[in-house]
C-alpha positions in Angstrom: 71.0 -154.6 -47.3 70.1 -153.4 -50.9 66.5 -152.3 -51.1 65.2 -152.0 -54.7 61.8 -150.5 -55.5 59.9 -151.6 -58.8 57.0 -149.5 -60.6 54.5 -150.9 -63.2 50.8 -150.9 -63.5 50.5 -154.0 -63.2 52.4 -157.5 -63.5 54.8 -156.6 -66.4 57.6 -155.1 -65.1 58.3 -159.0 -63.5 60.0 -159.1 -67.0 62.8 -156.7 -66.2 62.6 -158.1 -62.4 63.5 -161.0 -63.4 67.0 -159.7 -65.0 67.6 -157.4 -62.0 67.4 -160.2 -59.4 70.1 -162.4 -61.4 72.2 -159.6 -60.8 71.3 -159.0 -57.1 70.2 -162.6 -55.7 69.7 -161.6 -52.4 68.7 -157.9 -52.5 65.4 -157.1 -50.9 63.0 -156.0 -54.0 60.0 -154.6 -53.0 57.1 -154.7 -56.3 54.3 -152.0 -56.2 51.7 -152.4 -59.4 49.2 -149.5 -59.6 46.7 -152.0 -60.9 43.3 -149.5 -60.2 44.9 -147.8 -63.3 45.6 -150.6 -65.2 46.7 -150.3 -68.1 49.1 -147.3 -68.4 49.0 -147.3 -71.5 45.3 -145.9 -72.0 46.0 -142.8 -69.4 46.3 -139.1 -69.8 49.4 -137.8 -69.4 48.4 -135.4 -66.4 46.6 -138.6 -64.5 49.7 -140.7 -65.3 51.8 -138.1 -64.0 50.0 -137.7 -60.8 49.7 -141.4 -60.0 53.9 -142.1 -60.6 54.2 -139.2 -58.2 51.9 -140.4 -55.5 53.5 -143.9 -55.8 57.0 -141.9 -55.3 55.8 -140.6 -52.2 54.4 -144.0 -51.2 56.9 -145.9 -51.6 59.7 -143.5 -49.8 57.1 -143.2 -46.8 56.2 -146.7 -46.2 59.4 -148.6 -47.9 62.8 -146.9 -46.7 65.4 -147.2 -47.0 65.2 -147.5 -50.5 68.3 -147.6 -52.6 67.1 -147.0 -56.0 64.0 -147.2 -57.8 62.7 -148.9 -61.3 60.3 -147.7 -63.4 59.4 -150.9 -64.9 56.9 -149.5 -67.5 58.0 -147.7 -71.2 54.9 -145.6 -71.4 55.5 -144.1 -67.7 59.3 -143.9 -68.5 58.8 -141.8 -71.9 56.8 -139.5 -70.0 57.3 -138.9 -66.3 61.1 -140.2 -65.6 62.1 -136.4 -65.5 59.5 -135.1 -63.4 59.8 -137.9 -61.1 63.3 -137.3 -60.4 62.7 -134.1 -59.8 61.5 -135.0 -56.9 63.6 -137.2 -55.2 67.2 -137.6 -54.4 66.8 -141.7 -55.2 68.4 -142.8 -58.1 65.7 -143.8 -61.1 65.9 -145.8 -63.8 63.5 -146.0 -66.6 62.9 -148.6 -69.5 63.4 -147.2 -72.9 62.4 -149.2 -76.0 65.1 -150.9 -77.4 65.5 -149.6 -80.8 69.1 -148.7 -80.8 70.3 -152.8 -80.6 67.1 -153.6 -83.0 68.5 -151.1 -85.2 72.3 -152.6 -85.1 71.0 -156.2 -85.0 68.8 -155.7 -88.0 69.9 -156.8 -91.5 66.8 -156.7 -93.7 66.9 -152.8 -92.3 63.4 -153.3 -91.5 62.3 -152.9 -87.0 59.0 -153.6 -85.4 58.2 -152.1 -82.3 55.0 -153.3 -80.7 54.0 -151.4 -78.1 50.9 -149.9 -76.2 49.7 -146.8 -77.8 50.9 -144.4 -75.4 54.5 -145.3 -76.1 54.1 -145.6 -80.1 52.3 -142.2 -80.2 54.8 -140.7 -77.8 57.1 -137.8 -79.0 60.0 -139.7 -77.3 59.5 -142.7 -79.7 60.3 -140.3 -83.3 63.8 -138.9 -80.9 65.0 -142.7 -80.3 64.2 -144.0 -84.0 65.8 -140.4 -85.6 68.9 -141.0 -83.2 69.8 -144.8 -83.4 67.2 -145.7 -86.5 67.9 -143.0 -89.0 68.5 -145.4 -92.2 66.0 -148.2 -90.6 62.7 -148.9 -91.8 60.6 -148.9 -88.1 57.2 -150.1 -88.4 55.0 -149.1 -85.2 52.1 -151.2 -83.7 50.1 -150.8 -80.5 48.0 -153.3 -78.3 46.1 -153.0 -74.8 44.7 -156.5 -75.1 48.1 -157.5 -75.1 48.3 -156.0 -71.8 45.8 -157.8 -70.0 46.7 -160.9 -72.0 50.2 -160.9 -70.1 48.2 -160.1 -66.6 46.0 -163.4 -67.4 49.4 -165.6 -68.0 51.1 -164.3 -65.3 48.3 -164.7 -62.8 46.6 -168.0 -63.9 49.5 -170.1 -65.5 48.2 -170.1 -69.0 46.7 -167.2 -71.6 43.4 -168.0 -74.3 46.0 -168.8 -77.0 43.0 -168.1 -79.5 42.7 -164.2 -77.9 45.9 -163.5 -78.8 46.3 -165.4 -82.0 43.5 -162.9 -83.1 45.3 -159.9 -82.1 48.7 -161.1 -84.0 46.9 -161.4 -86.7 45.0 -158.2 -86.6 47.6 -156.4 -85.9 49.2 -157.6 -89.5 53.0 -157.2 -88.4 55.3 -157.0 -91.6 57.0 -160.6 -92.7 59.8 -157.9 -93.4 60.9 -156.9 -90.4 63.8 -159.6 -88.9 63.5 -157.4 -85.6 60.6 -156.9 -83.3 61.2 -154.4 -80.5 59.0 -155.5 -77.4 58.3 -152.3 -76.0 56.1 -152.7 -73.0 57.0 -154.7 -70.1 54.3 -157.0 -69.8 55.0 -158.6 -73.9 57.8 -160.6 -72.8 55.9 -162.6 -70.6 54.3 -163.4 -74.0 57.4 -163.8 -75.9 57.0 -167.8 -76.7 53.3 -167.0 -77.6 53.9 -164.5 -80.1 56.5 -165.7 -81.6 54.4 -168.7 -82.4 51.7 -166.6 -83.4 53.6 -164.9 -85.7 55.2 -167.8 -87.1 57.8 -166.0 -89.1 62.0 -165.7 -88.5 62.1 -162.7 -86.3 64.3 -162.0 -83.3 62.4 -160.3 -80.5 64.4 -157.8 -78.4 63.1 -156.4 -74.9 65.1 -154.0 -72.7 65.5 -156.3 -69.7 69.0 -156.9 -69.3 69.9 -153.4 -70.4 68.0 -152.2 -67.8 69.9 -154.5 -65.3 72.9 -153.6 -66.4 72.1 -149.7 -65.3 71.4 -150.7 -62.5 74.7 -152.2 -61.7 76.2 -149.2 -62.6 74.7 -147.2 -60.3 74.2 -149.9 -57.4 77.1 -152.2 -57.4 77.1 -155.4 -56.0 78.7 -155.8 -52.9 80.8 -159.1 -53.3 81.9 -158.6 -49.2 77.7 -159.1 -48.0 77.2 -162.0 -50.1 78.4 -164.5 -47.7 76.2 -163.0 -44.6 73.3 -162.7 -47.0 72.7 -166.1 -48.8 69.5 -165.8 -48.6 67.1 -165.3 -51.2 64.4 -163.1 -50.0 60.7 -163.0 -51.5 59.6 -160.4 -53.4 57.1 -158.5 -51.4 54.3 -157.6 -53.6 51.9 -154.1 -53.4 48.9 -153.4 -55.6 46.3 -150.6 -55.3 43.3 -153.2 -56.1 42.8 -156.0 -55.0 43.7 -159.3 -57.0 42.3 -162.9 -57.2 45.2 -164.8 -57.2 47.3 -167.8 -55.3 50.3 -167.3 -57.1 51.5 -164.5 -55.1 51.5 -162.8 -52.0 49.7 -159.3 -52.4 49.3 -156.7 -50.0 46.9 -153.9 -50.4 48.3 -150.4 -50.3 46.7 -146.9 -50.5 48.8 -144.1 -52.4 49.2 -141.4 -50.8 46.9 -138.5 -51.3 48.8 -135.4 -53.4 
């Protein structure tokens, strides 16, 4: 039975579960949102660091056997994936912003990526745009309320359209650009939104599928268990706070002291 761990801080990395689980319908996925230290994206590295390391620990203490692991989050992928798998023997993949197919999709030569500051101020962001966006204009903006925006849509159904109408607009994204990176997890939840928000021909690109596509590589499916496993399983869902909700099951885990 394939036993897939997800990371995020909270509810965005759903966004690249979602591609994962057409992929493997009836692996066991196992969803563990560090949502005391929501958002990510506002964290110094060191305390960032130190949470993705106690959640490593967690999970291979109260999870196992787990068969590989997703760090479903940009701004923890761009900063801890190598420390993280320096500690483990389980195979971990990361989410990387997806400039390289904005850059070979674009024909106005002009990118967005929208992103939560952490990632557009990271070091690791100016490496991906000068190897795959060299002769690309890429225009970088940030949002947290963007963030919690997602949480809200996720977790109640529907998102104060007005909210994030404002922060569209105040974030005064180019009418250039024909390509708009998405690159945190939780902004595709919001993908209809802002597009409509932005009201502009754009193509938004997230890393979702390229993401599920690594992990076939180094997880394939088993075509000989599909016929004893036909059975979807549910998503069993972790969080480090607790949340109001009656959408999902949540349990309440503590990470484990380092």
């Amino acid at each position: 039975m394939q036993h897939i761990v997800i990371f995020d801080s909270g509810i965005g990395g759903t966004s690249v579960l979602a591609h994962i689980q057409k992929a493997f319908p009836y692996a066991c996925f196992s969803y563990l949102m560090d949502n005391l230290y929501l958002p990510y994206g506002e964290l110094a590295s060191k305390v960032l660091q130190k949470r993705l390391l106690q959640k490593l620990k967690t999970a291979e203490a109260s999870f196992k056997p787990i068969d590989l692991i997703v760090v479903a989050c940009n701004t923890a992928s761009t900063q801890s994936l190598c420390l993280l798998r320096s500690h483990t023997d389980i195979p971990i993949v990361g989410v990387v912003p997806a400039i390289k197919p904005a850059a070979s999709r674009t024909k106005t030569k002009k990118i967005g990526l929208l992103a939560t500051p952490a990632t557009t101020n990271n070091d690791y962001i100016q490496k991906l745009i000068k190897n795959h966006a060299n002769n690309i204009d890429v225009h970088l903006y940030s949002s947290l309320n963007l963030v919690a925006l997602a949480e809200q849509k996720f977790w109640n159904g529907s998102v104060d359209e007005q909210a994030l109408h404002t922060e569209i607009k105040n974030l005064n994204i180019s009418k250039e650009i024909d390509c708009l990176v998405l690159g945190c997890t939780h902004f595709p939840i919001l993908s209809s939104e802002i597009l409509k928000a932005l009201n502009i021909n754009i193509e938004l690109i997230d890393s979702g599928s390229a993401i599920a596509n690594r992990v076939i590589d180094l997880l394939p499916v088993n075509a000989d268990k599909l016929l004893l496993e036909e059975i979807k399983k549910p998503v069993r869902y972790y969080a480090t706070a607790p949340i109001s909700n009656t959408k999902e099951k949540v349990e309440i885990i503590k990470l484990i002291d380092l």
